[in-house]
N, C-alpha and C positions, 0 to 999 in steps of 0.2 A: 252845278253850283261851284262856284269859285271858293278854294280852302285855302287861307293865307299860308306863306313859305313854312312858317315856323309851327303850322298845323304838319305839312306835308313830314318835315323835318322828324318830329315826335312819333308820325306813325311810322316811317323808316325805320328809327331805332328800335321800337316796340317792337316791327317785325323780325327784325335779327336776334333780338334778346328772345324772344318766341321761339325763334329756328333753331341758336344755339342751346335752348335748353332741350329742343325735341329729338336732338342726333348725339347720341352716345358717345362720348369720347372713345376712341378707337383703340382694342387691345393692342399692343405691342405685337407683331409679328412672331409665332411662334407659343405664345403665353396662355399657358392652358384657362380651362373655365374656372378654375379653383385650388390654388397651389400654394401649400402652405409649407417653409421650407423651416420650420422650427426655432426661428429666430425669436427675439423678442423678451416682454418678461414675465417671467415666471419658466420661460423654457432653460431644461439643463441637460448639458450632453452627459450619455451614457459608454462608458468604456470598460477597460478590463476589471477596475475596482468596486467595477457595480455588478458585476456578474461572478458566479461560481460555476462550477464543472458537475453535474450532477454524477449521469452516467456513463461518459464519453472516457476515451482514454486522454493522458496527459497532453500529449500533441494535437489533437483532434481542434481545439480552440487556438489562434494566435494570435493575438492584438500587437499592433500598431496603431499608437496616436489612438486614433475613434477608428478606428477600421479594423474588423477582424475576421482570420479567414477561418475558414471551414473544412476541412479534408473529408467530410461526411460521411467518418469509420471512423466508431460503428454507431450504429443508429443511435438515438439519446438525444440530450436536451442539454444546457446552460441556462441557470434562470439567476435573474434578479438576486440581489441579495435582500434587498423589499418586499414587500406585498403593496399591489396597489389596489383602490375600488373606483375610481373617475380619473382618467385622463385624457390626455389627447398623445400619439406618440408617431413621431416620422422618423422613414429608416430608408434607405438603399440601399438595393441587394443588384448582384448579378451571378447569372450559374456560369459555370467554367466550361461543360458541356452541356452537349443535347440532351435530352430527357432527363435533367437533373431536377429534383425531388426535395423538398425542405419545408419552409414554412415559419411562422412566429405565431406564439401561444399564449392566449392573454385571459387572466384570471384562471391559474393553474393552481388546484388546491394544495396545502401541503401534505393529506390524505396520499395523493396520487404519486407526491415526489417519493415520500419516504421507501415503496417497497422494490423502485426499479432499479432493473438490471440491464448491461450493457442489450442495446438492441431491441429495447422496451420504450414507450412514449405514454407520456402525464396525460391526465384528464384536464380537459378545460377547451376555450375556445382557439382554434386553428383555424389562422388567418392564410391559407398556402400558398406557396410562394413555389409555381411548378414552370418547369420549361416546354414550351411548346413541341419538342420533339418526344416530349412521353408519351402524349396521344398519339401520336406516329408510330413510339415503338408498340405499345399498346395493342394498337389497330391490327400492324403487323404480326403480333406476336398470339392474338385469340382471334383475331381473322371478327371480330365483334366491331360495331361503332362505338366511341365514348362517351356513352351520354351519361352516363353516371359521374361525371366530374369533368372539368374545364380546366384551364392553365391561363387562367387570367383574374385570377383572385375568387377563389369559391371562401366560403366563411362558415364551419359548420362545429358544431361540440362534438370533443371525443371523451369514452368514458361517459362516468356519471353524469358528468355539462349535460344540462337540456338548454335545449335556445327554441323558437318560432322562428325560419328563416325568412327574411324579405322576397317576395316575388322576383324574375324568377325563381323557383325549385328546383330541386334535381326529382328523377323520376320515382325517388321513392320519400321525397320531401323533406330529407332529413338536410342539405346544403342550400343555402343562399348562392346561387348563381349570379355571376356578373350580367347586368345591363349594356353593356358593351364589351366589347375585346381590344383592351388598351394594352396589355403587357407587351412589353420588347422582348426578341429573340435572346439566348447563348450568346456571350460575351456583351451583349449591354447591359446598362444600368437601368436602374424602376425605379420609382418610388412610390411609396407607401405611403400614406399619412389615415394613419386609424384613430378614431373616437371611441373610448369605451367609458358608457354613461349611465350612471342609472338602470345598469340590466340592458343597456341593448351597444352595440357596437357596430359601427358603420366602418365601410371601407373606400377610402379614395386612389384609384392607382393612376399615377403617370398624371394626378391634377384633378380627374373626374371621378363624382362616386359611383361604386358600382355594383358595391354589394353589402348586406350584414344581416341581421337578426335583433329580435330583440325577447323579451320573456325569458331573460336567461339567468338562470342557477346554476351553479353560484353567483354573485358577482365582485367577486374580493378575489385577488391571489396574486402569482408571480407572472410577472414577464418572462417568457421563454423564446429562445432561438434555436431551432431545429438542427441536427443532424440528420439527413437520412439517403444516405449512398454514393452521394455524387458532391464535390468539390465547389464550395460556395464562398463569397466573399459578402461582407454586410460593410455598410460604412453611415454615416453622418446620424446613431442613432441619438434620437433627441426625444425628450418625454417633460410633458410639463402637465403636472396634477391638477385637477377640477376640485370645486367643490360638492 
């Protein structure tokens, strides 16, 4: 059957508007699955005037601009001068050596702040923030495998915190195990972008989620930034409140 020009013409175009809607515009080279870099509105950056010293020494904290380092001595915390219960919050961290040890702490009771001492850490949920060479020293050091915790974002409550962790577990089910192993080595940069909603908190590293919990009590308290042994830097932290 013969189809006049301007039949042929209409299904040309038809086909292409078909094709182009069927093939995905193409990530950008490099651009993770999911990267949320804090921008925008409602987001506000956090720095030295939003944070206090709980039980660190004087020097242990030093802000620069949004960026502040860590000498991590002696063990302790920096929290929030707020209490939050819904937010979203993005932060970048990198450890200075191998097997350095830290972490951020979200919905930290004021219970937990009030009785510590240098070398002592708050109840609530710990997002950890560990370098790949601790389970190396680890390994080396009890001649044990590490399966009791990872160094790619584990998410678990310490103290009174109770949480249900997301699948994976760790082996005694008390930590949400990362879904992949995104973190970067000793002297790179991570990023972080956490959710804490409603009782449960998710964790995205490096773009993709990959770990959290949710059933969790409390769910109100402070943001905290880890000391704990080793030499760390944090920078671009941004937090912007839910309802």
């Amino acid at each position: 059957m013969k189809v006049p020009a301007s039949g042929i013409a209409a299904v040309v175009c038809l086909a292409s508007v078909l094709t182009a809607a069927a093939i995905p515009a193409e990530r950008p080279a490099g651009q993770p699955r999911a990267f949320i870099d804090g921008t925008g509105p409602g987001w506000k950056p956090l720095g030295a005037d939003d944070f206090v010293n709980v039980n660190c020494n004087p020097d242990t904290w030093t802000w620069k601009g949004g960026a502040v380092h860590c000498t991590g001595r002696p063990v302790g915390v920096c929290r929030t001068k707020k209490q939050y219960t819904n937010f979203e919050l993005v932060i970048e961290w990198r450890h200075e050596k191998s097997a350095g040890n830290s972490g951020v702490f979200v919905w930290v009771t004021e219970e937990s702040l009030k009785p510590l001492k240098p070398n002592q850490l708050p109840g609530g949920i710990e997002v950890q923030v560990l370098d790949h060479g601790y389970a190396e020293q680890y390994e080396r050091q009890t001649k044990k495998k590490p399966d009791w915790f990872t160094t790619h974002g584990d998410v678990f409550p310490v103290g009174k915190t109770k949480m249900r962790p997301f699948p994976p577990v760790s082996p005694d089910g008390s930590r949400g195990f990362p879904r992949k192993n995104l973190s970067k080595g000793f002297g790179q940069w991570n990023h972080y972008y956490v959710r804490a909603l409603n009782g449960e908190v998710r964790l995205w590293v490096n773009g993709e989620e990959v770990s959290g919990g949710d059933h969790i009590e409390p769910r109100t308290g402070y943001l905290c930034l880890e000391s704990e042994g080793s030499p760390i830097d944090f920078r671009n932290i941004r937090l912007r409140e839910l309802p």
